[in-house]
C-alpha positions as CSV (number, residue, x, y, z in Angstrom):
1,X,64.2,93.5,93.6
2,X,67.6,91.7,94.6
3,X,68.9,92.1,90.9
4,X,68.5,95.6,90.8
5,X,70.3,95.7,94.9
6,X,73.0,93.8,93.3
7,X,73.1,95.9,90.4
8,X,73.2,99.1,93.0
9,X,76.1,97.5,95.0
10,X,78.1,96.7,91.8
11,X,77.6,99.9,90.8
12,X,78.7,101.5,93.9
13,X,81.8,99.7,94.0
14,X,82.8,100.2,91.0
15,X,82.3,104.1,91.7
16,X,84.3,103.6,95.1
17,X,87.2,102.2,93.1
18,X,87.2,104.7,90.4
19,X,87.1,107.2,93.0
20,X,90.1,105.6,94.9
21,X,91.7,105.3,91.7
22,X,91.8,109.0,90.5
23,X,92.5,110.0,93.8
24,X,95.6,107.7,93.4
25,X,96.6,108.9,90.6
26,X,96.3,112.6,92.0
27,X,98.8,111.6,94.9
28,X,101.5,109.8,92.4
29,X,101.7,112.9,89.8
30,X,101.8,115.1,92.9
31,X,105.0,113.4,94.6
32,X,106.3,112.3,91.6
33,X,106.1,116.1,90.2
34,X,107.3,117.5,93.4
35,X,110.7,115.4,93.5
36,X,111.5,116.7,90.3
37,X,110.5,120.3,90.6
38,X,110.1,121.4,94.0
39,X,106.9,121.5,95.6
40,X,107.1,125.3,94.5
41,X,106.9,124.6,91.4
42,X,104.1,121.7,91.5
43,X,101.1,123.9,90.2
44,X,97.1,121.9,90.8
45,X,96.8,122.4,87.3
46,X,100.0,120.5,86.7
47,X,99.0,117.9,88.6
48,X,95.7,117.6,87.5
49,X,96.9,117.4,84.4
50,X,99.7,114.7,85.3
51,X,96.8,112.5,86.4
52,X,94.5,113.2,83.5
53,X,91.5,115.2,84.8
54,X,90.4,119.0,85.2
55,X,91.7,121.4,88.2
56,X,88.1,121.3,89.1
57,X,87.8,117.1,89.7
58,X,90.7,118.0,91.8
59,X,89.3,120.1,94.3
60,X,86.7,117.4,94.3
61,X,89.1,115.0,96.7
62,X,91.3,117.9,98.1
63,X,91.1,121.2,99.4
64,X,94.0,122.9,98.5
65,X,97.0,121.7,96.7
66,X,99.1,121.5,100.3
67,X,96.3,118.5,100.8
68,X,97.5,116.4,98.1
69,X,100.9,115.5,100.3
70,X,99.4,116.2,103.9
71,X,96.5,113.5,103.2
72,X,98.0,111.0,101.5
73,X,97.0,108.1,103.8
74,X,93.2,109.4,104.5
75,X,91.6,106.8,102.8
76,X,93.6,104.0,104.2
77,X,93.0,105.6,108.0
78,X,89.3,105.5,107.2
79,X,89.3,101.8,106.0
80,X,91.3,101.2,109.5
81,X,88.7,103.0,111.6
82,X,85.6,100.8,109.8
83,X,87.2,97.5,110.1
84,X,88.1,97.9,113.4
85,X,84.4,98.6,114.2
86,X,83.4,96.1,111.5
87,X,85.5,93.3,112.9
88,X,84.2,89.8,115.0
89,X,83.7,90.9,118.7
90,X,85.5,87.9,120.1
91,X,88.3,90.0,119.1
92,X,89.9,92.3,121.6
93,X,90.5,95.9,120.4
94,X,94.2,95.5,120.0
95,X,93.7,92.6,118.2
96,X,90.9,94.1,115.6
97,X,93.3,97.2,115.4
98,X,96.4,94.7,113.8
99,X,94.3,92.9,111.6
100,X,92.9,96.3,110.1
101,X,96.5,98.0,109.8
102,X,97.6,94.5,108.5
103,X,95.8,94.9,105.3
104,X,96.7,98.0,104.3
105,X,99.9,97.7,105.3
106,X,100.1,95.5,102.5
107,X,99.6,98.9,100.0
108,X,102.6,100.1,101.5
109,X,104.4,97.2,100.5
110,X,103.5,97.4,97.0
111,X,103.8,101.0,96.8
112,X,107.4,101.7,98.3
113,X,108.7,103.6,96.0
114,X,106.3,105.8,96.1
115,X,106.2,106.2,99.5
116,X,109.9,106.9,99.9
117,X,109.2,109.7,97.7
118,X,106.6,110.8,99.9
119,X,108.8,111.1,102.7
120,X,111.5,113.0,100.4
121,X,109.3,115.7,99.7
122,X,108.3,116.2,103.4
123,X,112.4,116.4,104.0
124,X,112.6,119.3,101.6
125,X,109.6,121.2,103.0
126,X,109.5,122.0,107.0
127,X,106.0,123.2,106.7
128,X,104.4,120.1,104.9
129,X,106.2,118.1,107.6
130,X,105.1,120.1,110.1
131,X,101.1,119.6,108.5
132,X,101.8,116.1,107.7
133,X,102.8,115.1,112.0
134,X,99.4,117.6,112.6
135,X,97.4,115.2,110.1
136,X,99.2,112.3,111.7
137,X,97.9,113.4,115.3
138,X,93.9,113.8,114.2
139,X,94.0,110.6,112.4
140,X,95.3,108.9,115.7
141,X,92.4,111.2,117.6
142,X,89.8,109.6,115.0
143,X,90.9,106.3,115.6
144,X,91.0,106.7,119.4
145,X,87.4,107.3,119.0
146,X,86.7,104.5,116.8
147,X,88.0,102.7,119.8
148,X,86.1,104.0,122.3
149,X,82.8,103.4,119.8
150,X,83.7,99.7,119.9
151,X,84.0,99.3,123.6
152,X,80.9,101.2,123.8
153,X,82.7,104.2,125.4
154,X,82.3,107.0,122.8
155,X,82.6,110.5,122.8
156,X,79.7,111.9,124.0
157,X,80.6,115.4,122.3
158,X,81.3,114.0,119.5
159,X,80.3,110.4,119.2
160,X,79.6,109.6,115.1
161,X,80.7,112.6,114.3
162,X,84.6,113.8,113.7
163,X,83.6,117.2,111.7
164,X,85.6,119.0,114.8
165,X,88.8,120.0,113.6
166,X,89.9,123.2,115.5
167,X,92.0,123.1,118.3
168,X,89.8,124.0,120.4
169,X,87.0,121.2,119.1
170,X,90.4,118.3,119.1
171,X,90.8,119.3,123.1
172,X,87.4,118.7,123.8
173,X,87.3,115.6,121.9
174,X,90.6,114.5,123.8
175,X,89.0,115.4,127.1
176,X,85.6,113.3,126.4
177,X,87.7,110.1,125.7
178,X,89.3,107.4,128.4
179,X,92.9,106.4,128.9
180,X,92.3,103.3,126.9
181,X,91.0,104.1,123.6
182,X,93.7,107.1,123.4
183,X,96.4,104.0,124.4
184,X,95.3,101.5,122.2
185,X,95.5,103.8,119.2
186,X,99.0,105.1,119.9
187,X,100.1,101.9,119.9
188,X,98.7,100.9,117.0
189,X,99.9,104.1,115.4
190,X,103.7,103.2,116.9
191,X,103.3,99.8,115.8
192,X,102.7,100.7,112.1
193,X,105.6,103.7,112.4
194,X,108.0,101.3,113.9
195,X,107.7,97.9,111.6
196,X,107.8,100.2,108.8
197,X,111.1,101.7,109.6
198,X,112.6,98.1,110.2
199,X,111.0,96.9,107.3
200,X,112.5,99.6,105.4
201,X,116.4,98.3,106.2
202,X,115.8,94.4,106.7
203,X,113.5,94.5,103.4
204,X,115.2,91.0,102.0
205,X,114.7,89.1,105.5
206,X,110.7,89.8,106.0
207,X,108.0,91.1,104.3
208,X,106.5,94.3,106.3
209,X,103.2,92.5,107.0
210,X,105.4,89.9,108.9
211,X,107.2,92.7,110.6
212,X,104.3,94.2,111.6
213,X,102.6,91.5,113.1
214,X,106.0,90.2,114.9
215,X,105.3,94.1,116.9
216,X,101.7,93.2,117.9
217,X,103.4,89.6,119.1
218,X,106.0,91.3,121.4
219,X,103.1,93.8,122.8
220,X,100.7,90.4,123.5
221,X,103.3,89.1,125.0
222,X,104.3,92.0,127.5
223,X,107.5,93.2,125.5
224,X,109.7,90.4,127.7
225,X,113.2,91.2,126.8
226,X,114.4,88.6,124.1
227,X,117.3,86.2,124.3
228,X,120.3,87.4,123.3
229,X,121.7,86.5,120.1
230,X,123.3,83.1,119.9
231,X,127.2,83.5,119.8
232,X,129.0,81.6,117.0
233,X,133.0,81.3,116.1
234,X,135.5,80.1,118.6
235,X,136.3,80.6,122.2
């Protein structure tokens, strides 16, 4: 009986990572395609075809084709959310929160170029931009949520379930949660937006796992102000 569980779990995973694999590959040809044509021009069957599957395995991981740039971090927000309720209990929130966005914060690192040309293709289109800062604001409403589940504070509208996505549904959810958990997961959104942006002009002096961990020192500590920067050269 254990052999064939194991046998299950492999089996899983390896599904998982195929899964997270083809999805990947869908996001790449999709950026990559829409830096060079216009997102205009970047057609799901193109893509699809890019990444070396059908139009229909597509619509298998995204809804339309605007989904392919809007969700690009969907998985990694949902790895976030189940570590942090996964994660030892002698652990504050704040705490489990950096050590989640820590590892995939590492992806980022790896995959920089690919996120720059992310972030060139929401330049050139105002209305992904606009989706992608709506996408932005529901993941930071999930994670508040995932907060309040750990502290034992859920949602009682909508505790274990995030299905509600109309505006209407998202103010209700806001309403049902505390100050806290909705604090706690800005900052941890900030925190990531924030080291990123350093890391992204001081890229030879840290790596951005460093850098974001340095924010989540400053915020333990109270955000004192620093010293100032030790003067050299003559008087």
């Amino acid at each position: 009986m254990q052999h064939v569980e194991e046998k299950t779990a492999a089996t899983d995973s390896w599904r998982e990572r195929k899964k997270r694999a083809t999805r990947a590959a869908l996001v790449e040809a999709a950026v990559r395609m829409a830096v060079e044509r216009g997102v205009e021009h970047t057609t799901v069957d193109a893509i699809s075809e890019a990444a070396g599957v059908s139009p229909r395995t597509f619509f298998n991981y995204f809804d339309s084709r605007e989904e392919v740039f809007v969700l690009v971090g969907a998985e990694s927000s949902a790895r976030v959310r189940s570590a942090l309720l996964e994660a030892p209990r002698e652990l504050s929130p704040l705490e489990a929160l950096r050590d989640a966005m820590a590892v995939e914060l590492q992806e980022i690192e790896q995959q920089q170029e690919l996120w720059r040309l992310h972030a060139e293709v929401l330049r050139r289109s105002p209305e992904l931009l606009a989706r992608s800062i709506g996408a932005h604001m529901a993941d930071e409403l999930d994670l508040a949520e995932a907060v309040a589940e750990r502290i034992g504070a859920g949602s009682p509208l909508f505790s274990g379930n995030r299905a509600g996505n109309t505006e209407v549904e998202a103010e209700q959810r806001r309403r049902a949660l505390g100050l806290y958990p909705r604090l706690v997961a800005a900052v941890g959104a900030s925190a990531v937006r924030i080291a990123v942006e350093h890391w992204c002009v001081h890229q030879e002096e840290a790596a951005v796992e460093d850098v974001f961990l340095e924010v989540f020192d400053h915020l333990a500590a109270g955000l004192p102000e620093p010293p100032p920067p030790a003067r050299s050269g003559r008087r």
